[in-house]
LOKOLDREN-27460 format. One record per residue (C-alpha): residue number from 1; x, y, z. Coordinates in pm, 1 decimal, always signed. Layout:
! LOKOLDREN-27460
<midren><num>NUM</num><x>X</x><y>Y</y><z>Z</z></midren>
...
This chain:
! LOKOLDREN-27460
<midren><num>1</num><x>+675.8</x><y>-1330.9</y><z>-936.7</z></midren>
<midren><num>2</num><x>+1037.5</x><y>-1213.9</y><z>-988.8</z></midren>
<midren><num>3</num><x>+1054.4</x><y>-1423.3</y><z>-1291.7</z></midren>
<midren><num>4</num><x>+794.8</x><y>-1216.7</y><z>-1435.1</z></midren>
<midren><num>5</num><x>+936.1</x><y>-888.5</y><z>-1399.2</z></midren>
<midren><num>6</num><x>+1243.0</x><y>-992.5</y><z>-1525.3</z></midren>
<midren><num>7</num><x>+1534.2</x><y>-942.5</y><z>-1235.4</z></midren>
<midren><num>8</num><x>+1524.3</x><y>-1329.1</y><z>-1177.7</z></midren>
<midren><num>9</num><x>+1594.3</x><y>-1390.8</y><z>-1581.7</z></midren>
<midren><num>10</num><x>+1825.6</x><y>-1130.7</y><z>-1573.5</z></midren>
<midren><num>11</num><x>+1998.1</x><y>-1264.4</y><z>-1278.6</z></midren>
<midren><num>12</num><x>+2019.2</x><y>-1565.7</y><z>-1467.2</z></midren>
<midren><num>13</num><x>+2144.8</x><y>-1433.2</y><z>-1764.4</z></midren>
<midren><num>14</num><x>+2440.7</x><y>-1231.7</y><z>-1636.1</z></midren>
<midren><num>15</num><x>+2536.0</x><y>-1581.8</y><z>-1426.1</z></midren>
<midren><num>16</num><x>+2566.6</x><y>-1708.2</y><z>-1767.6</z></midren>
<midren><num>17</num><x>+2720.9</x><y>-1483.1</y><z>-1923.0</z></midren>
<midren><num>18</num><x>+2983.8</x><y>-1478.6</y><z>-1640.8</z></midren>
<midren><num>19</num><x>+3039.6</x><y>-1830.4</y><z>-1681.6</z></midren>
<midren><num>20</num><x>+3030.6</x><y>-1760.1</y><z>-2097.6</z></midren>
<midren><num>21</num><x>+3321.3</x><y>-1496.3</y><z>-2030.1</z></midren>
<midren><num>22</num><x>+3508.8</x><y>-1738.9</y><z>-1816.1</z></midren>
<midren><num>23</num><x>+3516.5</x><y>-2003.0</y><z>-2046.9</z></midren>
<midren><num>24</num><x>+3624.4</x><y>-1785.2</y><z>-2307.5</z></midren>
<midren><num>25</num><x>+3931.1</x><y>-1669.5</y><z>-2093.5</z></midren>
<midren><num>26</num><x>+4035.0</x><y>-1980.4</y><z>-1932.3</z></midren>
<midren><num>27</num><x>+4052.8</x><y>-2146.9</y><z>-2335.6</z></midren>
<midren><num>28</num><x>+4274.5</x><y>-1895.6</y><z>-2460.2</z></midren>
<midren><num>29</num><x>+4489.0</x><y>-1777.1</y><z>-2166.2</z></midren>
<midren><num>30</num><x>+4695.0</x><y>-2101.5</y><z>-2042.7</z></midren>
<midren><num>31</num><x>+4740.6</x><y>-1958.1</y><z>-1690.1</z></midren>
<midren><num>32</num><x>+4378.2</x><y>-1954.7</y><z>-1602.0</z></midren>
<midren><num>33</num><x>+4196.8</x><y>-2266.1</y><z>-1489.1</z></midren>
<midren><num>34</num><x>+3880.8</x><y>-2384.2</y><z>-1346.4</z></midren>
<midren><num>35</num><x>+3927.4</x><y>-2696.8</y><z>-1193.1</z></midren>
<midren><num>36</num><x>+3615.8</x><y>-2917.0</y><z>-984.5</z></midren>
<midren><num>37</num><x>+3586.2</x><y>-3298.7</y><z>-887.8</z></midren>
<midren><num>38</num><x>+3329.6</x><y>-3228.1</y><z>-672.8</z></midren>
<midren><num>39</num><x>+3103.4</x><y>-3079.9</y><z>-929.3</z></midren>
<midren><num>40</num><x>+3166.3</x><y>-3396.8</y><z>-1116.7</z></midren>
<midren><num>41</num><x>+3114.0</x><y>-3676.2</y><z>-826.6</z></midren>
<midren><num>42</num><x>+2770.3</x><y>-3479.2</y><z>-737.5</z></midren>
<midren><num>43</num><x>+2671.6</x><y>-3512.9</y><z>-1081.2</z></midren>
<midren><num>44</num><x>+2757.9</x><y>-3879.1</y><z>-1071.4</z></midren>
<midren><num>45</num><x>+2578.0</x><y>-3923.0</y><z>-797.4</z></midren>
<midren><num>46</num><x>+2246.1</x><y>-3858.3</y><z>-894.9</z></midren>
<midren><num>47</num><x>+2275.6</x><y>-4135.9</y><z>-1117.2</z></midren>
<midren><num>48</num><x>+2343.0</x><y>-3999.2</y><z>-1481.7</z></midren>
<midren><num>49</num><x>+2611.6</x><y>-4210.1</y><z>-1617.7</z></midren>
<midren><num>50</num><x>+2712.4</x><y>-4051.8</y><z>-1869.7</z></midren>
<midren><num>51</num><x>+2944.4</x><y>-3708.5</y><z>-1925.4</z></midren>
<midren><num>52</num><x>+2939.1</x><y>-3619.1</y><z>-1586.4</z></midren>
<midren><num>53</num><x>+3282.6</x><y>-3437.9</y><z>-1636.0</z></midren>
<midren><num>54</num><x>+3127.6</x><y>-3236.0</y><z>-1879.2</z></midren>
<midren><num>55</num><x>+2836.5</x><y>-3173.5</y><z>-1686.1</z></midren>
<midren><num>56</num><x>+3056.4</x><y>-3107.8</y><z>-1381.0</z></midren>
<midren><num>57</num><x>+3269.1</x><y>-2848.7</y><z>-1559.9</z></midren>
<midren><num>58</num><x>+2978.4</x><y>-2665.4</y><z>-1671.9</z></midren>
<midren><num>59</num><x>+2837.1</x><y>-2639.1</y><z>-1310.7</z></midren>
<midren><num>60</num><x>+3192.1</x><y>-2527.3</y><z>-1208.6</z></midren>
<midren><num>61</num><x>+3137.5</x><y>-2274.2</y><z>-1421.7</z></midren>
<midren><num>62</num><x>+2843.0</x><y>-2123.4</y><z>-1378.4</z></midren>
<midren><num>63</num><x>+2930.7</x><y>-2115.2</y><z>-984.7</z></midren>
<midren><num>64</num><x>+3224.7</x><y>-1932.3</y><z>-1031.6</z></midren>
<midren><num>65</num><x>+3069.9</x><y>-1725.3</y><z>-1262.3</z></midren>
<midren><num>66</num><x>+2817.7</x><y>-1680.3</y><z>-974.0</z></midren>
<midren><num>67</num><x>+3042.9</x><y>-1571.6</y><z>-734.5</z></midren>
<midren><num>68</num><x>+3231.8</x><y>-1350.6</y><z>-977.8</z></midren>
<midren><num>69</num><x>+2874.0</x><y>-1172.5</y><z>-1026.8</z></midren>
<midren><num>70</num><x>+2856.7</x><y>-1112.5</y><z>-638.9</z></midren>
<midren><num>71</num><x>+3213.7</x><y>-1009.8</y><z>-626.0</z></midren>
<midren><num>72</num><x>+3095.5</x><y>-770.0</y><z>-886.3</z></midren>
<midren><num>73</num><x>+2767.3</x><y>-637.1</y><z>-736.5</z></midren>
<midren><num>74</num><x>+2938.7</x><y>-596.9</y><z>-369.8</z></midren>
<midren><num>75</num><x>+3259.0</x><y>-523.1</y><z>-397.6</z></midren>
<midren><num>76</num><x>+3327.1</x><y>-349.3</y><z>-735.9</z></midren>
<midren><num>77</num><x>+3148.5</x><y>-30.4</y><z>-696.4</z></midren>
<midren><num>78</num><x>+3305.0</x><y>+60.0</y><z>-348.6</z></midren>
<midren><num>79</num><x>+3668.8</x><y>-11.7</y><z>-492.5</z></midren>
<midren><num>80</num><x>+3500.2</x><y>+204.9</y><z>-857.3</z></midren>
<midren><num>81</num><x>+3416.0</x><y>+522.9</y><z>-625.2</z></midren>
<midren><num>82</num><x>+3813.8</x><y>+466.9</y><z>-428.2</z></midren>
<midren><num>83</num><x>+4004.0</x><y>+456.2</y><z>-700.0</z></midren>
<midren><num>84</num><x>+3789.2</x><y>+712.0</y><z>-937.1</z></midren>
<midren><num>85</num><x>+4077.4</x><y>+970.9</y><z>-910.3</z></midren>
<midren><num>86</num><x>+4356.2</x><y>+746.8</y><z>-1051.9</z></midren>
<midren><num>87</num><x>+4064.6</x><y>+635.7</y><z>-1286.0</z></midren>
<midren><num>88</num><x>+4020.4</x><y>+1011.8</y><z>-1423.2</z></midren>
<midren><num>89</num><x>+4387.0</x><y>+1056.5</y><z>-1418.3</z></midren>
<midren><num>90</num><x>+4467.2</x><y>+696.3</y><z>-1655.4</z></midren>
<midren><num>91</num><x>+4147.8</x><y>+831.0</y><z>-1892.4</z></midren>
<midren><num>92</num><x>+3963.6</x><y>+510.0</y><z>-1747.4</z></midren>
<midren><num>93</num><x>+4242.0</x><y>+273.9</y><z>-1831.0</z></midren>
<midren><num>94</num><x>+4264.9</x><y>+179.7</y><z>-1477.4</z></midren>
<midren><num>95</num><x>+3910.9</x><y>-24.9</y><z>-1446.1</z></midren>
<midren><num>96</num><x>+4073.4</x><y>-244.0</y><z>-1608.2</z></midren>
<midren><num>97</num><x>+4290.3</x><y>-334.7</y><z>-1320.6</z></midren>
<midren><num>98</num><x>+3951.5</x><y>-292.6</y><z>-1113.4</z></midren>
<midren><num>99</num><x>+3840.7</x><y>-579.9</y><z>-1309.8</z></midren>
<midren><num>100</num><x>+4158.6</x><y>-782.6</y><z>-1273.9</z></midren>
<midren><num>101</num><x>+4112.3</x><y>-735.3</y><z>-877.7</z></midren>
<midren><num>102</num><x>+3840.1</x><y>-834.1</y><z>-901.6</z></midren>
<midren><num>103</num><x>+3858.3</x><y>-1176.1</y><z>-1102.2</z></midren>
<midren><num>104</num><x>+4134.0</x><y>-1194.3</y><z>-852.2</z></midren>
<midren><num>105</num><x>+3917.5</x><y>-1132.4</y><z>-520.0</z></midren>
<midren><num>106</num><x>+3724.5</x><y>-1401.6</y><z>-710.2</z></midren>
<midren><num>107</num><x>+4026.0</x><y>-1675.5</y><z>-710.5</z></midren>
<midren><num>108</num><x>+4057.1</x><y>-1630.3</y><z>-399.8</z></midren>
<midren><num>109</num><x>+3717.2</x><y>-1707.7</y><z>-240.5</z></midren>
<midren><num>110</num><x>+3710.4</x><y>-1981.3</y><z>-480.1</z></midren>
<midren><num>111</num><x>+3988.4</x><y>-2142.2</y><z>-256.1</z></midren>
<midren><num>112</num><x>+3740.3</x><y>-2192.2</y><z>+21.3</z></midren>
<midren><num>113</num><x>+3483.5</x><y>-2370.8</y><z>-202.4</z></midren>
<midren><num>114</num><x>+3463.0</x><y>-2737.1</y><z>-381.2</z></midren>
<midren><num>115</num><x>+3551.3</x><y>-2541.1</y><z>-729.0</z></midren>
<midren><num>116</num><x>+3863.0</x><y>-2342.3</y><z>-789.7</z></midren>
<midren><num>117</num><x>+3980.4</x><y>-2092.7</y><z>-1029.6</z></midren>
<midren><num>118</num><x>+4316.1</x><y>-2040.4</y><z>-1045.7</z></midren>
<midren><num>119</num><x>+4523.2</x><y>-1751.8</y><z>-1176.2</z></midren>
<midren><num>120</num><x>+4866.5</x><y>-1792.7</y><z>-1198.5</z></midren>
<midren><num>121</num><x>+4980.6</x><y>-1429.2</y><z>-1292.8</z></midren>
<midren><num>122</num><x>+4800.6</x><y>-1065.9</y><z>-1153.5</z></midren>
<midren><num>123</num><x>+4977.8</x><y>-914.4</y><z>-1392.1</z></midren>
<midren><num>124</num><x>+4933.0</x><y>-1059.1</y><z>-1734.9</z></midren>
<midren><num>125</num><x>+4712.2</x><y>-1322.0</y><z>-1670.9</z></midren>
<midren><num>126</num><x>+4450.5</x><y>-1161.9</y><z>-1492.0</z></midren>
<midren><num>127</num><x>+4433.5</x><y>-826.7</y><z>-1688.8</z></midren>
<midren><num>128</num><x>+4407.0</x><y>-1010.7</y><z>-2031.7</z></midren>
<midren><num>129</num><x>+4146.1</x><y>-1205.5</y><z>-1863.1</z></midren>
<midren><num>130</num><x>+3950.7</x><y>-874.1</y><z>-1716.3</z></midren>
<midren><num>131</num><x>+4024.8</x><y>-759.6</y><z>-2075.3</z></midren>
<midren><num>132</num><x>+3835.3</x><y>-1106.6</y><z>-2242.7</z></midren>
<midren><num>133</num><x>+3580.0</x><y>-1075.6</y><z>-1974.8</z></midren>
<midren><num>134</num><x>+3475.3</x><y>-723.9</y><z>-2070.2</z></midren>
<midren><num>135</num><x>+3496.1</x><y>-753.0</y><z>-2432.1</z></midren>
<midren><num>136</num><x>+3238.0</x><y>-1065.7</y><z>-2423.5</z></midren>
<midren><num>137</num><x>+3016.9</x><y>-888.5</y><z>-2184.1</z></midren>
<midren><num>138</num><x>+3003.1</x><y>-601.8</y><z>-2385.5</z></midren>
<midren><num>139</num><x>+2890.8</x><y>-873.0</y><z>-2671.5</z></midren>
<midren><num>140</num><x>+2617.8</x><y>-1039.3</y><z>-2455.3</z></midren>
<midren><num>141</num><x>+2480.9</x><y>-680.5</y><z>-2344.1</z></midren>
<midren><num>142</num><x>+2336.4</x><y>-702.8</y><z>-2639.8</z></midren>
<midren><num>143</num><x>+2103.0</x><y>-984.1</y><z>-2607.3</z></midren>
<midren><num>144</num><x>+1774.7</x><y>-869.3</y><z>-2556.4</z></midren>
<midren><num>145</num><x>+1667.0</x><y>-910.5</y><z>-2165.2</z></midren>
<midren><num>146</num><x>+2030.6</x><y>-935.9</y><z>-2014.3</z></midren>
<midren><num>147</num><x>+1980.6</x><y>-589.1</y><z>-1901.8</z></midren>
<midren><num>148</num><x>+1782.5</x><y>-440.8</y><z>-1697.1</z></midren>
């Protein structure tokens, strides 16, 4: 039934996107990494022999991209309406940090799961990646269906 109406596939889309946008930063910024064996032993596992590392990266992935989307829809817009005055005053530079933090807040949990992103600079590393992030959102926003 959700399906139908469309929040499931869009759900599902913005997951991938996540993960899309992740990939994209961790391949051209050299201080970003997703790492996951255990993605690739449960792959193995269920008996397909062959390119479970690739299969195991993707599904690394697409759960941190998951979690980056929950980060996202919990977190972001109570640190949005906080820091809206220094937002105003930096002409809306500063949700770019707010993006940052939170690709951040999402290295972090990650440390408590099987898959890990790591993020070896806030500063440089992290902001260029908020900045990737956003500009290959704003690129799949434009696929029909991804929004609601």
């Amino acid at each position: 039934m959700l399906w139908k109406h469309g929040t499931m596939g869009s759900f599902i889309l913005r997951v991938i996107f996540n993960a899309a946008a992740l990939w994209v930063a961790s391949w051209v910024l050299p201080g970003m990494d997703i790492t996951s064996t255990a993605a690739s032993d449960a792959v193995a596992r269920t008996g397909i022999s062959q390119d479970t590392e690739t299969i195991g990266i993707v599904l690394a992935y697409l759960f941190i991209g998951l979690i980056f989307g929950v980060v996202n829809a919990l977190v972001r817009p109570l640190v949005s309406l906080l820091a809206l005055p220094i937002t105003i005053l930096t002409l809306g530079l500063f949700a770019i940090v707010i993006n940052a933090a939170m690709l951040y807040l999402t290295a972090w949990i990650s440390d408590y799961t099987p898959v890990h992103l790591t993020i070896d600079s806030f500063f440089w590393t992290a902001i260029l990646a908020a900045i990737i992030i956003s500009l290959v959102s704003l690129v799949a926003g434009l696929v029909p269906g991804s929004r609601r």
